[in-house]
Z-matrix of the N, CA and C atoms (Angstrom, degrees):
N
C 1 1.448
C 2 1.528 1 109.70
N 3 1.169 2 124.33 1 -44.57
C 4 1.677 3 127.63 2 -174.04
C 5 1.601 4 92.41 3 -72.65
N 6 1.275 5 148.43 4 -46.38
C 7 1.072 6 137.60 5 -159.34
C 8 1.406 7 105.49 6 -81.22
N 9 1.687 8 120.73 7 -16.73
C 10 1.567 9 125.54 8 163.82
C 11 0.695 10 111.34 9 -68.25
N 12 2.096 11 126.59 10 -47.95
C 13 1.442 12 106.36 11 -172.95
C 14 1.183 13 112.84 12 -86.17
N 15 1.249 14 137.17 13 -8.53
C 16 1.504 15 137.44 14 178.33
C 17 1.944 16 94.05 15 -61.17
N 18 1.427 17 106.58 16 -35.08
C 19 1.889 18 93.50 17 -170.06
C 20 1.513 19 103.66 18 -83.36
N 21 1.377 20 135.47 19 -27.36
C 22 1.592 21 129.06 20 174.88
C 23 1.512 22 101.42 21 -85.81
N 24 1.338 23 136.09 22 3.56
C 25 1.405 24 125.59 23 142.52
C 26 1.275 25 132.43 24 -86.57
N 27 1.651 26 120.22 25 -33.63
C 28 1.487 27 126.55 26 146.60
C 29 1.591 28 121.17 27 -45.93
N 30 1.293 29 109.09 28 -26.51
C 31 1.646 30 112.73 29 -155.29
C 32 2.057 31 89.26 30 -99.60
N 33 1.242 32 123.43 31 -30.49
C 34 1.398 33 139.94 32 153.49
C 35 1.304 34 131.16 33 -50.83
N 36 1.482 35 111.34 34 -46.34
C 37 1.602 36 132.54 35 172.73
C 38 1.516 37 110.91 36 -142.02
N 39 1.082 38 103.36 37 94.73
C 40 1.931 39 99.27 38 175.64
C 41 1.430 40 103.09 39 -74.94
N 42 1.583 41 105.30 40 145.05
C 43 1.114 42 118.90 41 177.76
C 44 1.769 43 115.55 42 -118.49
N 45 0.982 44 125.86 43 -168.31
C 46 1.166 45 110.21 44 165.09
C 47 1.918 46 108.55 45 -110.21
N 48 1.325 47 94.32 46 135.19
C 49 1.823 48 110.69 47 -164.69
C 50 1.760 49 110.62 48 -38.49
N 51 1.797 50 98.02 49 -38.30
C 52 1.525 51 87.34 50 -171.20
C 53 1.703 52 109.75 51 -75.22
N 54 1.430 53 121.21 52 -18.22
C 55 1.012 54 124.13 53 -154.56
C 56 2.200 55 101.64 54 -79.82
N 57 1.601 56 103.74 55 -15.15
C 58 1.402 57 98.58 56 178.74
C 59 1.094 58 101.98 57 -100.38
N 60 1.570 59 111.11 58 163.86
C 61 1.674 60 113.11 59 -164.44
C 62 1.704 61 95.43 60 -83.24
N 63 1.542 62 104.66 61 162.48
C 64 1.402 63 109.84 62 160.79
C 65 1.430 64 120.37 63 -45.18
N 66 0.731 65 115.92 64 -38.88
C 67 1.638 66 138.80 65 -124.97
C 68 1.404 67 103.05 66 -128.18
N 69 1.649 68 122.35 67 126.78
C 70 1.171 69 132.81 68 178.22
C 71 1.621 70 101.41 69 -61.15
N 72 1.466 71 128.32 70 135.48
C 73 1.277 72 137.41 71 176.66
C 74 1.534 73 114.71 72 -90.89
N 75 1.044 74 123.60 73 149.42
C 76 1.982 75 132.61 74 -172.41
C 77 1.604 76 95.83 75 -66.90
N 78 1.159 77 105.28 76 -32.54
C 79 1.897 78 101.41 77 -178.04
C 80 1.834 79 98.33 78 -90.04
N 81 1.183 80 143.72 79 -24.71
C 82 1.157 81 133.63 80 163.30
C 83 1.753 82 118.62 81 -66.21
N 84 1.441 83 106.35 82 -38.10
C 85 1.386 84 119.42 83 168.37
C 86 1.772 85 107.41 84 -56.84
N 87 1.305 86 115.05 85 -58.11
C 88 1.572 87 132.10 86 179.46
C 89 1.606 88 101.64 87 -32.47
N 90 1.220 89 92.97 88 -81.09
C 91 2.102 90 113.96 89 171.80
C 92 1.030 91 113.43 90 -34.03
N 93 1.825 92 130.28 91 -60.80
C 94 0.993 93 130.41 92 163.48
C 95 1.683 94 125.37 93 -43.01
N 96 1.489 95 132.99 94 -57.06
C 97 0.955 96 140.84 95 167.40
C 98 2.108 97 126.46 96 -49.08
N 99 1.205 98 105.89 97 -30.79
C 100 0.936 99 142.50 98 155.38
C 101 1.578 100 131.56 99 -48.77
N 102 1.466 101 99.34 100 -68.57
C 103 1.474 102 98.93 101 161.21
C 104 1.492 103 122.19 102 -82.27
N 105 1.522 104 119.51 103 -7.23
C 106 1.634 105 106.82 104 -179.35
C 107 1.702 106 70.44 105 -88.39
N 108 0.968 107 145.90 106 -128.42
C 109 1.673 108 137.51 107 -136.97
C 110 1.838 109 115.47 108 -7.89
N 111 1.073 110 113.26 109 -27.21
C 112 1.408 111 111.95 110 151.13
C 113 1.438 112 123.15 111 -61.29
N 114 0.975 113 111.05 112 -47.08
C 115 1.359 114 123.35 113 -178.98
C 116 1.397 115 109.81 114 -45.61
N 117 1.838 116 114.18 115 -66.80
C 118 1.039 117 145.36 116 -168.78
C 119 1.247 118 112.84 117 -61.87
N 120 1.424 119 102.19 118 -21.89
C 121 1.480 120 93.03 119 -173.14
C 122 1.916 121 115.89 120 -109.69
N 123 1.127 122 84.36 121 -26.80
C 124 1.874 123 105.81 122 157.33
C 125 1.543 124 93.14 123 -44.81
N 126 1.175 125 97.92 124 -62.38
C 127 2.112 126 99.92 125 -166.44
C 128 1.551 127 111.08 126 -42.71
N 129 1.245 128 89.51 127 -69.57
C 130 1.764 129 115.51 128 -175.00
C 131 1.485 130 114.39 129 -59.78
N 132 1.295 131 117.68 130 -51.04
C 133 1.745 132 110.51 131 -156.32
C 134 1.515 133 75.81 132 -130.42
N 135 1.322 134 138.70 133 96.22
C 136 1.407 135 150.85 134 149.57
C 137 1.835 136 109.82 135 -65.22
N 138 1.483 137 89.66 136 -64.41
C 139 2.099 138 97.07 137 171.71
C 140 1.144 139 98.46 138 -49.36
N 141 1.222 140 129.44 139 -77.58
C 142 1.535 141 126.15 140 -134.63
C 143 2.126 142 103.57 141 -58.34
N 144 1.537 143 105.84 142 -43.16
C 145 1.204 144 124.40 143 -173.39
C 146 1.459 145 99.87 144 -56.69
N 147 1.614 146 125.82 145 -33.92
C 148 1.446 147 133.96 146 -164.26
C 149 2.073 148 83.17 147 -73.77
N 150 1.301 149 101.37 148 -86.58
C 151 1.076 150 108.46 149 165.97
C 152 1.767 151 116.39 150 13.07
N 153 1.698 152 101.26 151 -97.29
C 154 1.374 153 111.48 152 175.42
C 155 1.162 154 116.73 153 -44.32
N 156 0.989 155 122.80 154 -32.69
C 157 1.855 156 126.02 155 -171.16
C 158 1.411 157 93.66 156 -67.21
N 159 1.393 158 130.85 157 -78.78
C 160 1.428 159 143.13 158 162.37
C 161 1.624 160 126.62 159 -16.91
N 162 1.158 161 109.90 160 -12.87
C 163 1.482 162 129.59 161 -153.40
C 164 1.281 163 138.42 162 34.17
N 165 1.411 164 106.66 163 19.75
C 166 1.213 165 126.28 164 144.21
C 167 1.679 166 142.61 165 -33.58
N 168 1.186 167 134.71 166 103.70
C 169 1.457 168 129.90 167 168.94
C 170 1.153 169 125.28 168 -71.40
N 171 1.487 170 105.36 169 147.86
C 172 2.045 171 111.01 170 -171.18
C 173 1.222 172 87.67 171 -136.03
N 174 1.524 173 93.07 172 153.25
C 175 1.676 174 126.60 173 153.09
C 176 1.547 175 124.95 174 -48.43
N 177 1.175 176 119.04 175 103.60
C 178 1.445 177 108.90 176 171.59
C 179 1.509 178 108.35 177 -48.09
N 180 1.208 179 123.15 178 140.74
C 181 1.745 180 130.59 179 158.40
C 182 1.306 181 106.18 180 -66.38
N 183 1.758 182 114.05 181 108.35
C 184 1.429 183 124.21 182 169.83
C 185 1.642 184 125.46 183 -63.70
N 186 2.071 185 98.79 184 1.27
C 187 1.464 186 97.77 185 179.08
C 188 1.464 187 96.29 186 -105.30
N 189 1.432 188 128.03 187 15.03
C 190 1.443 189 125.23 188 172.03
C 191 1.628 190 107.32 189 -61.52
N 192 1.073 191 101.96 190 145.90
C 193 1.924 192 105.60 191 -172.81
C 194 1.392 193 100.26 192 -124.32
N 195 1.760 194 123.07 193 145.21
C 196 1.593 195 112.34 194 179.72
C 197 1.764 196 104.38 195 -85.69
């Protein structure tokens, strides 16, 4: 995922090649990690996210399991 968004940010702002590191960065990893839990959670909890946006409060689901 970080090495995807590193290419729709190159493909957004070209840079010049030597100037980006080889090497995936802990803050590109961060971002990356970050937006798949966005992802995941867009998928999964669509209401609840409507909800929060709205500033609305919800019920936890008492069939949620840890």
């Amino acid at each position: 995922m970080a090495w995807l968004l590193r290419f729709i940010q190159h493909l957004k702002n070209p840079v010049i090649p030597s100037a980006m590191p080889p090497m995936i960065t802990f803050a590109e990893m961060r971002v990356s990690s970050l937006k798949i839990v966005r992802i995941i959670q867009r998928q999964y909890f669509p209401n609840e996210l409507e909800l929060l946006r709205d500033g609305k409060q919800f019920m936890a689901d008492p069939q949620v399991k840890d």
